[in-house]
C-alpha positions in Angstrom: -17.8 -8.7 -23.1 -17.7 -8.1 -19.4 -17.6 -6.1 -16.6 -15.7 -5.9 -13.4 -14.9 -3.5 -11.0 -11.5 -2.9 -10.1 -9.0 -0.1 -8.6 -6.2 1.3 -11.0 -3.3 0.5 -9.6 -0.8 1.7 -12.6 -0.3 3.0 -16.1 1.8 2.7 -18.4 2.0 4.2 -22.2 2.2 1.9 -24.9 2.9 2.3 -28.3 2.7 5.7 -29.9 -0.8 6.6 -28.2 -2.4 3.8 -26.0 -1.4 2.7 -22.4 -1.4 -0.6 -20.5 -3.7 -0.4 -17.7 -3.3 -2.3 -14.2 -6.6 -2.9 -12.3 -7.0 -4.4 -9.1 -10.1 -7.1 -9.3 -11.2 -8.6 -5.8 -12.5 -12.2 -7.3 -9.3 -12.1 -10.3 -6.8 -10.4 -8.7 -4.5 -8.1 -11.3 -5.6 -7.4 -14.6 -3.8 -6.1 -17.2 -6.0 -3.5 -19.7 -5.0 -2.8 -23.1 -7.1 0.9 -23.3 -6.5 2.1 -27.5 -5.9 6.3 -27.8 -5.0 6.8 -23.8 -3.0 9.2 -25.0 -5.0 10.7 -27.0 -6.8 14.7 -26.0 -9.9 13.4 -27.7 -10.0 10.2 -25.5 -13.0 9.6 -24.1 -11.3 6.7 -21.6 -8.6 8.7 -19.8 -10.9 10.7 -17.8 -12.1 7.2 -16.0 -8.9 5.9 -15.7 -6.3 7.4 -13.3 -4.0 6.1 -10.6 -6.1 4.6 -7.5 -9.6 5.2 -9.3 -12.2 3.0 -8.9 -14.7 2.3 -11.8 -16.9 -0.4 -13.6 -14.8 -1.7 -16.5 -16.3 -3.3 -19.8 -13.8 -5.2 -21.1 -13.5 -8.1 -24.1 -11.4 -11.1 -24.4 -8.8 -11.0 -27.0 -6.2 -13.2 -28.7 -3.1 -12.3 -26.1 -5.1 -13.8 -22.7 -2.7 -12.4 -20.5 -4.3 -8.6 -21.8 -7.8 -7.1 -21.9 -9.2 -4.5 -24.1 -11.3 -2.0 -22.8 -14.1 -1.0 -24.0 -15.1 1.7 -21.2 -14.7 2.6 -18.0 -17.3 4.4 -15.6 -16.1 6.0 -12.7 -17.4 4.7 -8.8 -15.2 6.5 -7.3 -12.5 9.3 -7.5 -11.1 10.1 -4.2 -11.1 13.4 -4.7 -10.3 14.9 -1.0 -6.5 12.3 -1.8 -6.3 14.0 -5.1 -6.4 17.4 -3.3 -3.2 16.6 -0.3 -0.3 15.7 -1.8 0.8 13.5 1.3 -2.8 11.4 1.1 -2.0 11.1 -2.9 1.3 9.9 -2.4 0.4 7.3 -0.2 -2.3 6.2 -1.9 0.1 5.7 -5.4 2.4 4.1 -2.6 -0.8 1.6 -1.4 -1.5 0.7 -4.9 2.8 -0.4 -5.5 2.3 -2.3 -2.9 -1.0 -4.0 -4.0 0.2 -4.5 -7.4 2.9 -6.8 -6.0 0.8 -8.5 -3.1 -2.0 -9.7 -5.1 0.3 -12.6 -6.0 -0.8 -13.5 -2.8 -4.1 -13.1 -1.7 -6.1 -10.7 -4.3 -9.4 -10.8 -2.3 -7.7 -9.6 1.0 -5.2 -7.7 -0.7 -8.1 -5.9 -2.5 -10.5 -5.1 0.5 -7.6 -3.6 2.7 -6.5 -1.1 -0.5 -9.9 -0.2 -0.8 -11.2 0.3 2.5 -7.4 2.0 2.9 -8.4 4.3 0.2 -11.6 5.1 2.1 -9.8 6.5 5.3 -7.7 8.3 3.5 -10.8 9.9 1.4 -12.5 10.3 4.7 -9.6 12.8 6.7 -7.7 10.0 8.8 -3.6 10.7 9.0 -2.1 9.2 5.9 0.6 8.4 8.1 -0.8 6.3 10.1 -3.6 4.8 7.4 -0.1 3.8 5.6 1.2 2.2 9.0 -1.9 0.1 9.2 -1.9 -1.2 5.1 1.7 -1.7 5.5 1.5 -3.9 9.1 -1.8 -5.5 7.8 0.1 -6.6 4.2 3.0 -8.4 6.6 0.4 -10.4 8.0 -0.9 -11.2 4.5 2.7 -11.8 3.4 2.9 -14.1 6.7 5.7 -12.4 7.7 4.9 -9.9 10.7 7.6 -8.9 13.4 7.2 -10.4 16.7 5.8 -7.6 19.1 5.2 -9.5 22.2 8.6 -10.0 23.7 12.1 -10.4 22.7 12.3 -12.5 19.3 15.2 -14.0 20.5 14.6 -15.2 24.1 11.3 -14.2 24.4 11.6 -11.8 27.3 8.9 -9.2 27.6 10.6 -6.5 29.9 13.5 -4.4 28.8 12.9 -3.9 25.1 15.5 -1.3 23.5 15.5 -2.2 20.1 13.5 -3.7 16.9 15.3 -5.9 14.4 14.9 -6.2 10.9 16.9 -9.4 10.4 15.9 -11.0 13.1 12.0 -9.9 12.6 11.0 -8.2 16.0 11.9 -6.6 19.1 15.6 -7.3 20.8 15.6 -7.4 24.3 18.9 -5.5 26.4 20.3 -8.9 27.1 20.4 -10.1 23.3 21.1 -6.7 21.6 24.3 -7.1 20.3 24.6 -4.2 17.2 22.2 -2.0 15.4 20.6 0.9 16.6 18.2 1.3 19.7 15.0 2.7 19.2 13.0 5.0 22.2 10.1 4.5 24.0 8.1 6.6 21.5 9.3 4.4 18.6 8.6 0.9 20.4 5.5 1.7 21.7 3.8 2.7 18.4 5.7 0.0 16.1 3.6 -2.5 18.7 0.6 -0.8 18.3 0.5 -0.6 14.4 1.7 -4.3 13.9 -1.6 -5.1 16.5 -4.1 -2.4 14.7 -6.4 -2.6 12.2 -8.0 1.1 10.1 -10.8 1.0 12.9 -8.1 2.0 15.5 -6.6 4.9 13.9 -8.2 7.5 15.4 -7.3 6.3 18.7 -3.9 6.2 18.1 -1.4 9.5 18.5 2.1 10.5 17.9 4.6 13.1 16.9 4.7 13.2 13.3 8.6 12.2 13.5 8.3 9.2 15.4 5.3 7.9 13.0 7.9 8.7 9.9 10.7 7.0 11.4 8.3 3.8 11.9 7.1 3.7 8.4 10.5 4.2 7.0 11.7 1.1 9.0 8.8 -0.7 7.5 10.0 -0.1 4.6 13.1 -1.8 5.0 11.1 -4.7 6.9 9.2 -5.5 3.8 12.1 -4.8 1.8 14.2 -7.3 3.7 11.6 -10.3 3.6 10.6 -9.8 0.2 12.5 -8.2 -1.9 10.3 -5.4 -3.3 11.3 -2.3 -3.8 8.3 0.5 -3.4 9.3 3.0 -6.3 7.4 5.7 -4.1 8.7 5.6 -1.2 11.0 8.6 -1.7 8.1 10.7 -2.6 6.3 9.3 0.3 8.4 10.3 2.8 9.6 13.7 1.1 5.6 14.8 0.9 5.3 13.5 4.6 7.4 15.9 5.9 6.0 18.8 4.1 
């Protein structure tokens, strides 16, 4: 036996009453936990073991390497001020998608921006713009973060109208050729989330529109360059706008 500590980053029911449990591990990256009677009322397990929920596991080895059983699991922390806003809880689930996927990459950096992530949102900061800053700061893990500094295609820093998925950054007047031009609003705060880290949230502000309309072309950024698909975005940006 041993134990780690990890962040749930999704469940899934297996069998007629236990689940498989992903868990986030900063030194092992994704772990997959077989947990026996999640389903179950009288589990004693469950409790411990909901989406984005950090605990202690105590896990076993077992035949099939690629799963763990759990043996218990003891809460560190809960989140509970996400669990109370259903914006904050949606990107949190949202975070964790993303996480899931990205620890391919790097799980110890992958690991220390979803938690400290999770601890902004805990703490009060816009969920908007705590989701801007994962979501920029994963591109740069990914190594694929739009050019902000000039026009990606001739490098010219004046006259910025528009930001390009395809080409991966801001367009220039002179080398626009088709899409759609984004405003001043827009342009200034895509630059500032692809240059800020969670210490610079609270200096940051803008209409709640403008900061939707960033993430949701983020979206499709990450989309384009890697292929995943967030199965919470939808919910994300529905719960944003509430």
């Amino acid at each position: 036996m041993r134990e780690v500590v990890g962040i749930v980053t999704s469940i899934m029911e297996y069998k007629e009453s236990d689940a498989l449990v992903h868990v986030l591990n900063k030194e092992e990256g994704l772990l997959t936990l077989y947990v026996r009677g999640y389903q179950k009322i009288t589990s004693k397990t469950a409790p411990s073991i909901m989406p984005f929920v950090k605990a202690n596991f105590l896990i076993e080895e077992n035949d099939v390497k690629e799963i763990l059983q759990l043996r218990s699991a003891t809460v560190k922390d809960f989140y509970r001020h996400i669990r109370e806003d259903l914006a904050k809880q949606s990107c949190a689930i949202c975070m964790c998608d993303y996480a899931k996927y990205a620890s391919k990459e790097m799980s110890d950096e992958v690991y220390t921006l979803l938690e400290e992530g999770l601890e902004y949102l805990e703490n009060n900061s816009d969920p908007i713009l705590v989701l801007l800053v994962y979501l920029s700061s994963l591109c740069k893990i990914f190594g694929i973060s739009p050019y902000v500094d000039g026009c990606v295609i001739c490098g010219e820093g004046k006259g910025i109208c528009s930001v390009s998925v395809s080409e991966g950054g801001f367009i220039c007047e002179e080398c626009f050729e088709e899409g759609e031009k984004q405003d001043r609003n827009f342009l200034w705060l895509f630059r500032v989330i692809n240059k800020a880290v969670y210490e610079n949230i609270e200096k940051i502000s803008m209409n709640k529109e403008t900061k939707i309309a960033v993430l949701e072309f983020l979206f499709d950024f990450i989309l384009e360059h890697t292929s995943f698909v967030c199965k919470g975005r939808d919910f994300v940006v529905e719960s944003l706008h509430l």
